[in-house]
C-alpha positions as CSV (number, residue, x, y, z in Angstrom):
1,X,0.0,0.0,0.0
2,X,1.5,3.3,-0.8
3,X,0.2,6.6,0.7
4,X,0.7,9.8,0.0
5,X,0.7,13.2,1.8
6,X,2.5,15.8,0.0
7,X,5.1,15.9,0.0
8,X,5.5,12.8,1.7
9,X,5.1,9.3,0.0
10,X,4.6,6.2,3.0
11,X,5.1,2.5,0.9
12,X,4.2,-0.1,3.0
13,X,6.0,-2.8,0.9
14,X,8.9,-1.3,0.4
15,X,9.3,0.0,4.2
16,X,10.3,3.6,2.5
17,X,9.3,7.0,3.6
18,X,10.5,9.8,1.0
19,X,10.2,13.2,1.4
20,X,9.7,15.1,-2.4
21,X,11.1,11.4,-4.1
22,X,14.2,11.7,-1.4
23,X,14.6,9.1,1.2
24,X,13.9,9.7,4.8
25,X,16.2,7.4,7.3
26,X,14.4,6.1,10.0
27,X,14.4,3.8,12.8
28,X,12.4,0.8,12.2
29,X,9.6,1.4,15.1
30,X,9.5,4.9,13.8
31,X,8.4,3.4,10.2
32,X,6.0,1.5,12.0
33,X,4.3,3.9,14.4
34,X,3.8,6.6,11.4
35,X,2.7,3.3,9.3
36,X,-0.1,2.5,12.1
37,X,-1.3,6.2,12.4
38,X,-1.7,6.7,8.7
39,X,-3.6,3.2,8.7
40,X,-5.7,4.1,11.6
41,X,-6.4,8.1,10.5
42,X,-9.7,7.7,10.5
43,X,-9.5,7.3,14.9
44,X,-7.4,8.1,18.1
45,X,-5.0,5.9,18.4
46,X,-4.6,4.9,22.3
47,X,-1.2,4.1,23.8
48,X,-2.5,0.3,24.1
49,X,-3.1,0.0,20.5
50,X,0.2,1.1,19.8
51,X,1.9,-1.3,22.2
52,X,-0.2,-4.0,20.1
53,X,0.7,-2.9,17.1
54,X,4.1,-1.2,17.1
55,X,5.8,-3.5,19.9
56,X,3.3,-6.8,19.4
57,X,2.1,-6.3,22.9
58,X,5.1,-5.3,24.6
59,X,5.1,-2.5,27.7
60,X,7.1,0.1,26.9
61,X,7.6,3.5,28.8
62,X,6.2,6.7,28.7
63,X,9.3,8.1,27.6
64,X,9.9,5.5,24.9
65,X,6.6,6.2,23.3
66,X,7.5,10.0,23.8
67,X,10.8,9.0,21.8
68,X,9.4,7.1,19.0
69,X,6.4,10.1,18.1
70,X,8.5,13.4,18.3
71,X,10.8,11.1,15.7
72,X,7.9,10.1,14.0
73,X,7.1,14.3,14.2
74,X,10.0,15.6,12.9
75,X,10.6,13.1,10.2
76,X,7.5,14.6,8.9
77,X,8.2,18.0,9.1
78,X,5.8,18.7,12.2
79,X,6.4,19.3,15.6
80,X,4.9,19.1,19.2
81,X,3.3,22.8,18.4
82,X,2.0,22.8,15.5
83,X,0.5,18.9,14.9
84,X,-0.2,19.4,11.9
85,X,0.8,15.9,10.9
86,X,0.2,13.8,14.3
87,X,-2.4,15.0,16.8
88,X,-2.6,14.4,20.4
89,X,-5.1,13.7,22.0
90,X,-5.0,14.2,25.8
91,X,-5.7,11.5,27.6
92,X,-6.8,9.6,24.7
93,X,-3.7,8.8,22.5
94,X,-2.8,10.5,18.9
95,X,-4.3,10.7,15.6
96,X,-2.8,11.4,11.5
97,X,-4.7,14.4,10.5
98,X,-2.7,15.3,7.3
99,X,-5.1,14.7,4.1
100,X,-3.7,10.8,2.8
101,X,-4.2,9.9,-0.7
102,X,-4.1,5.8,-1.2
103,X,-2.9,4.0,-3.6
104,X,-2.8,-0.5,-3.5
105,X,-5.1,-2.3,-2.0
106,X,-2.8,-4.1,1.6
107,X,-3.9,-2.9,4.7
108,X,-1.9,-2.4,8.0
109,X,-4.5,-5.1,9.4
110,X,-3.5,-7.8,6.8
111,X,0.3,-6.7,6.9
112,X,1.7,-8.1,10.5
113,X,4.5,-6.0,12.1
114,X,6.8,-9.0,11.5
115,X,7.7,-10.6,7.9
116,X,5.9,-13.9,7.3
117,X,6.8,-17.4,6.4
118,X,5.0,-19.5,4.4
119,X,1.5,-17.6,5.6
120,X,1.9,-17.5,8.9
121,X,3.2,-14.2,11.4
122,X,6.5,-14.6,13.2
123,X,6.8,-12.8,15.8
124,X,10.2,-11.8,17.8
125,X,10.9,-12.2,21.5
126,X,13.9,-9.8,22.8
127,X,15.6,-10.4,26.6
128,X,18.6,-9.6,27.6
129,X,21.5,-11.5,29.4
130,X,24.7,-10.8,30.9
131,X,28.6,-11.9,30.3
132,X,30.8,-12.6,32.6
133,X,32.6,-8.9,32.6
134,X,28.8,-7.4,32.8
135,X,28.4,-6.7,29.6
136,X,24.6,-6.8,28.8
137,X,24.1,-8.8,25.2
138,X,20.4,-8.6,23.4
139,X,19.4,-11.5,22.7
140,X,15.9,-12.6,20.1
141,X,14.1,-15.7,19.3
142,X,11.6,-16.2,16.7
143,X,9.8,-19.6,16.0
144,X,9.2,-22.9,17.3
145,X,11.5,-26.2,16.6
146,X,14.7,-27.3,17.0
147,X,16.9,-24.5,18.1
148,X,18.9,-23.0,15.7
149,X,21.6,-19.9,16.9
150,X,22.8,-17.5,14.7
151,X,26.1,-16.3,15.4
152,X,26.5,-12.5,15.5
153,X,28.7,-10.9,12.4
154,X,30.0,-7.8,12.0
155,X,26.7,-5.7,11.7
156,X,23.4,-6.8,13.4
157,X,20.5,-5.0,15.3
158,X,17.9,-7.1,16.1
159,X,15.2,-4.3,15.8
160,X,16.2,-2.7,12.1
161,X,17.3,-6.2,10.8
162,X,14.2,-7.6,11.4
163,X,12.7,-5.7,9.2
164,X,15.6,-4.8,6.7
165,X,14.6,-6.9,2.9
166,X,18.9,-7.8,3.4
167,X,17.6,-9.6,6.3
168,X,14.4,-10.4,7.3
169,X,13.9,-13.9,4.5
170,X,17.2,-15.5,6.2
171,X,15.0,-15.0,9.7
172,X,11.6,-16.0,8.2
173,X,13.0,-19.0,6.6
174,X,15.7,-20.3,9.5
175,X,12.2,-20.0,11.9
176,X,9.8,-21.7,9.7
177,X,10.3,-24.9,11.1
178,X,13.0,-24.3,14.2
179,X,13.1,-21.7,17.3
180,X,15.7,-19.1,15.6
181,X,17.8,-17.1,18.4
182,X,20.0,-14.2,17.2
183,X,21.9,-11.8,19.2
184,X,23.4,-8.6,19.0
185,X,27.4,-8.6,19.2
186,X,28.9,-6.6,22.5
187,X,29.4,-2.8,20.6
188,X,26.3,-3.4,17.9
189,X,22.5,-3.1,17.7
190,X,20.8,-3.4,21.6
191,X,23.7,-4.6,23.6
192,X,26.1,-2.5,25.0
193,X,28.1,-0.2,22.6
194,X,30.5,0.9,25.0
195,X,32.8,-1.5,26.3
196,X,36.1,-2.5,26.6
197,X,36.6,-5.8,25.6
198,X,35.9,-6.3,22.0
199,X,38.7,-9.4,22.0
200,X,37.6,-12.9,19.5
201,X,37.4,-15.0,23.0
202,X,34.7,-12.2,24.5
203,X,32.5,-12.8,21.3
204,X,33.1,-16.4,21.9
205,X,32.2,-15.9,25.2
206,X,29.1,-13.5,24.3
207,X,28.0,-16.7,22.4
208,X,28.6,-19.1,25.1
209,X,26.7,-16.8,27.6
210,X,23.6,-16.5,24.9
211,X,22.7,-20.6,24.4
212,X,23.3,-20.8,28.3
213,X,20.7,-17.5,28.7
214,X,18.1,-19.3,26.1
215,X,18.4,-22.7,28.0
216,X,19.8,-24.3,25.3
217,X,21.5,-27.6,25.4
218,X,22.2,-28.9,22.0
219,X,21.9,-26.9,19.0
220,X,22.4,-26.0,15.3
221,X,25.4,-23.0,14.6
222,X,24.5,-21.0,12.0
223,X,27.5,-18.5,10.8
224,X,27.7,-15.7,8.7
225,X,31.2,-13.8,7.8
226,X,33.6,-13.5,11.2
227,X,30.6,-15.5,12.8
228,X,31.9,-18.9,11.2
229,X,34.9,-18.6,13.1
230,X,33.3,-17.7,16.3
231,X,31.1,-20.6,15.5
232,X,33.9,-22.8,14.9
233,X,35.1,-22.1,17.8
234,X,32.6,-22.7,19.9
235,X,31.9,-26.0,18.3
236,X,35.1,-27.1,19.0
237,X,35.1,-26.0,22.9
238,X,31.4,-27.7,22.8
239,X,31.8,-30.6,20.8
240,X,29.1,-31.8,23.4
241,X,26.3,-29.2,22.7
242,X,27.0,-28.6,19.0
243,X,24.5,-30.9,16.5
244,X,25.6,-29.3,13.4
245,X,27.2,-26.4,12.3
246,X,26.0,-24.2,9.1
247,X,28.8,-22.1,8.1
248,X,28.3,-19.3,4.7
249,X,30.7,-16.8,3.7
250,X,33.2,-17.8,6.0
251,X,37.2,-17.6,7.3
252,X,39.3,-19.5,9.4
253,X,41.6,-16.8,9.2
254,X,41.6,-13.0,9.7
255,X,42.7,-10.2,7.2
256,X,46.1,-9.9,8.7
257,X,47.3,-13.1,7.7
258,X,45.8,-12.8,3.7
259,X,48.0,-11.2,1.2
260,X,49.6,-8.3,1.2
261,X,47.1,-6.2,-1.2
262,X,44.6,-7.5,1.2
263,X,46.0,-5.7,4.0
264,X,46.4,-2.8,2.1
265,X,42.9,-2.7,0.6
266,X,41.7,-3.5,4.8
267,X,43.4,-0.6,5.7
268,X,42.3,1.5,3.4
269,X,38.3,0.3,4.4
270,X,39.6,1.2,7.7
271,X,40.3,4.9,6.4
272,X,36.9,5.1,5.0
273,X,35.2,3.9,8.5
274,X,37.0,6.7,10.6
275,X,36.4,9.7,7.6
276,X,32.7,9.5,7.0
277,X,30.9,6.4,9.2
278,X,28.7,8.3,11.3
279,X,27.7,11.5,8.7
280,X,24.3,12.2,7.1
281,X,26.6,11.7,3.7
282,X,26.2,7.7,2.8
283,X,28.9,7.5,0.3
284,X,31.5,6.3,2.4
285,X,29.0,3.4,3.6
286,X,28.0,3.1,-0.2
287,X,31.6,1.3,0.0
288,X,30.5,-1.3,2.0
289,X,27.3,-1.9,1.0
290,X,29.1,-2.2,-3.1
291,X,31.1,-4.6,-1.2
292,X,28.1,-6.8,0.5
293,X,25.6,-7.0,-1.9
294,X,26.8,-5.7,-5.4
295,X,23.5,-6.7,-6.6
296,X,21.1,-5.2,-4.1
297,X,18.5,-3.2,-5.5
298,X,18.3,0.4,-4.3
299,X,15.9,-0.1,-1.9
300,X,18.2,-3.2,-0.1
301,X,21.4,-0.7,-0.5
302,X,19.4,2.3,1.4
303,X,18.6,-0.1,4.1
304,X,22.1,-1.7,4.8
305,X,23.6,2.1,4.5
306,X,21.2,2.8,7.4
307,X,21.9,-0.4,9.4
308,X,25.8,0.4,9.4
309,X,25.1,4.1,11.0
310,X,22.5,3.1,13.7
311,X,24.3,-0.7,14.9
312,X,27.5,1.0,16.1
313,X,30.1,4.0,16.2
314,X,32.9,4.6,13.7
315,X,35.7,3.6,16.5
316,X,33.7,0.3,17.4
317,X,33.7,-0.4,13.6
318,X,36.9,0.2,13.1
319,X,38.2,-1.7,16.6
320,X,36.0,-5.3,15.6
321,X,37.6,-4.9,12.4
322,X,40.9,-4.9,13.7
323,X,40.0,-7.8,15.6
324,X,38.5,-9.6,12.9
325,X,41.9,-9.4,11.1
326,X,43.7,-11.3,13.6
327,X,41.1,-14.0,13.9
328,X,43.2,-17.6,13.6
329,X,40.9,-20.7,14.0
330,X,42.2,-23.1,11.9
331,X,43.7,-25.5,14.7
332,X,40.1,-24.8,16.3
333,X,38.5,-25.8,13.2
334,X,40.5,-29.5,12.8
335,X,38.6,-30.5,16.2
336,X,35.4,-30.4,15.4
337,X,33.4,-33.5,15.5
338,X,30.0,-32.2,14.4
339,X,28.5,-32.0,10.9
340,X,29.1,-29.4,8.8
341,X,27.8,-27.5,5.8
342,X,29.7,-24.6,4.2
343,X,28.6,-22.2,1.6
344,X,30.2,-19.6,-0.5
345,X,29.5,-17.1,-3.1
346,X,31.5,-17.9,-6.1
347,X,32.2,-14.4,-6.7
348,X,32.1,-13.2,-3.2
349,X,34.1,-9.6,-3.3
350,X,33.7,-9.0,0.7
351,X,35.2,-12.8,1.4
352,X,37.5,-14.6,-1.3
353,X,36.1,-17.8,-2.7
354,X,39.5,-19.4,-2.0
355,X,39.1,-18.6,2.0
356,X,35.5,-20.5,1.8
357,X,37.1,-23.3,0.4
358,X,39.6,-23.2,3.2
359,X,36.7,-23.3,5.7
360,X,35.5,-26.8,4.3
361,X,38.8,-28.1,4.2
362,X,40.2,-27.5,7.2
363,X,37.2,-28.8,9.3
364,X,36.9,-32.6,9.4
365,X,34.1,-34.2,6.8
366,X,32.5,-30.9,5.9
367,X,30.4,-30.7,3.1
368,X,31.4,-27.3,0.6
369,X,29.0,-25.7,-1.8
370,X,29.8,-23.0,-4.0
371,X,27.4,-20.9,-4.9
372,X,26.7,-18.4,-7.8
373,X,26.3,-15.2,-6.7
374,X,28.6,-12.2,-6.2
375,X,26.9,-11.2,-3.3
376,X,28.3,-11.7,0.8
377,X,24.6,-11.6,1.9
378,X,22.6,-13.5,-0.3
379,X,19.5,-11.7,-1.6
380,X,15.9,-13.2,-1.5
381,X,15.1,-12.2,-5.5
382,X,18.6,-14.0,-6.7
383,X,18.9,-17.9,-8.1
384,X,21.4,-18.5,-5.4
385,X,19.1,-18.0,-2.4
386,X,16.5,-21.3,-3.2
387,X,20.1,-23.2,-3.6
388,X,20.8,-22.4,-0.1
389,X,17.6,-23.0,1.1
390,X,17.6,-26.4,-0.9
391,X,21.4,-27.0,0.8
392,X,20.2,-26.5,3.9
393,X,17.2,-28.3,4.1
394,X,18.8,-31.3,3.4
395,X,21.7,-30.8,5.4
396,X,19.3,-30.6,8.4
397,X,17.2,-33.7,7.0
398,X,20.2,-35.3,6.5
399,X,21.6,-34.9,9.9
């Protein structure tokens, strides 16, 4: 559904608010409140609706929902004063008065806050648990099944990735059948950004602490990027609690030890990070997102530009990716015992093929699967992604 309220444009499908055909960043509950008072415009809105249908039933504060609608407010060009977008209503809740023009035939009550799988809502469940040097890591799970944990990667935020069209079929599809739990690395998304100890045995540990939080005793690793090698790691500490592993666009080994344009061309990404992370100007994130998914349609490239500046700082970006460049598992990786699948993009330009391959071989009886993409994060509307899905269905069957 796609409404409009000069000069504002609202598309539901796309999750994209534009402002006179230019894109306005915004936080993903922010989308969704304005989405909810535009669908509802015809009422006041109470503050219990809202908790239904922006945070699927969850209490939130006073001063959160404060937050979220003076965003909502000045995204829209209206403010507390004049409400000439957003009403309130004292005592009552808030109401969209600007005139809305329609256009598509979805409504908010047939489009849940969550994506779907295979017809049904999913729905995400966020606590919080705590490491052993008191650092506070977020934590999600989604679905029911056999468990399945996601290790965290360089860039996650539970909240925006849920909803992000990089992310949210990997989510749908990994809870169809299983209980999905995902977390957000120490220095990204809802855990603590400001900490000391960013080390490779602290995110190890950050896992470790995670299954323990969830109550998990045996479960399926699912690795993306760095997050193989945490995962590798932890399967090989955990041979005991570790039923398979699922590892995609992978290393054993960090950026330090790869060749010697590598490093420079590391380095250099390094530069970019510090210069222009955290500005309104997106072109030094462009870089990264070129990098990630070269094939993403403009919508999916907007998205992961905004995901980099809202999961963390410029110096915690730049300090995990020093850390990721010493990463060393390959000793780690010949001790484990439990099954293993690993995937690759054939043309991968984040993660070399050649390192993939290096994954599967260094890891006792894995299985390797290249696939044919050029994209690190493989996109829902590309032939590779029904290969995976294919892969790892039978992987699981299998095993």
């Amino acid at each position: 559904m796609i409404y409009e309220f000069p000069p504002f444009r609202l598309d539901t499908e796309r999750l994209e608010l534009t402002r006179a055909g230019a894109a306005v960043a915004l936080e993903p509950q922010v989308f969704r409140l304005i989405q909810v008072l535009v669908e509802q415009r015809e009422r006041v809105v109470s503050k219990d609706d809202l908790m239904d249908l922006v945070w699927d039933g969850r209490i939130v504060s006073d001063a959160t929902l404060s937050t979220r609608i003076n965003a909502a407010r000045r995204a829209l060009d209206d403010d507390g004063k004049a409400q000439a977008v957003i009403r309130t209503s004292p005592r009552r809740g808030f109401r969209f008065v600007a005139e809305v023009v329609t256009e598509g035939a979805a409504t908010l009550a047939e489009t849940p806050a969550s994506p779907l799988a295979a017809g049904h809502a999913v729905s995400q469940e966020i606590r919080f648990c705590t490491a052993n040097d008191g650092v506070r890591v977020a934590y999600a799970t989604t679905g029911q099944g056999p468990p399945i944990v996601k290790s965290a990667n360089w860039l996650n935020h539970l909240e925006f990735d849920w909803q992000s069209p990089v992310w949210r079929h990997v989510f749908t599809e990994l809870s169809r059948d299983n209980t999905l739990v995902r977390y957000d690395g120490r220095g990204n998304g809802l855990s603590d950004r400001d900490v000391d100890d960013i080390s490779f045995e602290a995110m190890v540990s950050d896992l470790e602490t995670v299954i323990d939080a969830a109550g998990l005793d045996r479960v399926t690793l699912f690795g993306m990027s760095q997050g193989c090698s945490v995962s590798v790691a932890y399967a090989a500490r955990h041979p005991e609690r570790v039923e398979r592993l699922i590892l995609i666009g992978g290393y054993l080994t960090g950026w330090t030890l790869e060749t010697p344009e590598e490093v420079e061309r590391q380095n250099a990404i390094m530069a970019l990070i510090r210069a222009g992370w955290g500005t309104d100007n997106a072109a030094f994130r462009q870089v990264f997102t070129s990098l990630l998914i070269p094939e993403g349609t403009t919508e999916q490239m907007q998205w992961f530009n905004e995901l980099q500046r809202m999961t963390t700082s410029a110096d915690m970006a730049v300090r995990l990716r020093r850390v990721f460049g010493d990463i060393d598992v390959r000793d780690q990786a010949s001790r484990v015992s439990a099954p293993t699948l690993v995937l690759h993009a054939r043309n991968d330009a984040m993660v070399r093929f050649e390192r993939g391959r290096k994954v599967a071989a260094g890891i006792p009886g894995a299985r390797f699967v290249p696939l044919e993409s050029q994209n690190h994060l493989l996109l829902e509307d590309e032939p590779a992604w029904p290969v995976f899905l294919g892969e790892v269905e039978r992987f699981m069957a299998e095993t």
